[in-house]
C-alpha positions, 0 to 999 in steps of 0.5 A: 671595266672601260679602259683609259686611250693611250696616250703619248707624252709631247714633251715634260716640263718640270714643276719646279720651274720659276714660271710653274705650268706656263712653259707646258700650257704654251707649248700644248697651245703651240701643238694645238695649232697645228692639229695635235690634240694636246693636254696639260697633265700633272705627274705626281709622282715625277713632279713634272707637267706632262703635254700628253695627246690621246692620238699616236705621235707622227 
């Protein structure tokens, strides 16, 4: 059975949020620019957008 890549989680964001996903997808692009693969995610379970990268954080 394959096995998910680790991933560590950038920073969280909150879904109630008046502006939704912007506030994450802004900040996943701003990681972006400087070098860090980063993802938007959606925790279920916590209600919160999650900027998550496969690599480990520096």
């Amino acid at each position: 059975m394959p096995t998910q890549p680790q991933r560590t989680i950038l920073e969280r964001f909150p879904a109630s949020s008046p502006r939704g996903s912007w506030s994450a997808e802004e900040y996943a692009a701003a990681q972006r620019a400087q070098g860090t693969q980063a993802q938007v995610v959606m925790d279920l379970g916590s209600d919160q957008f999650l900027v998550v990268t496969n690599t480990t954080a520096q």
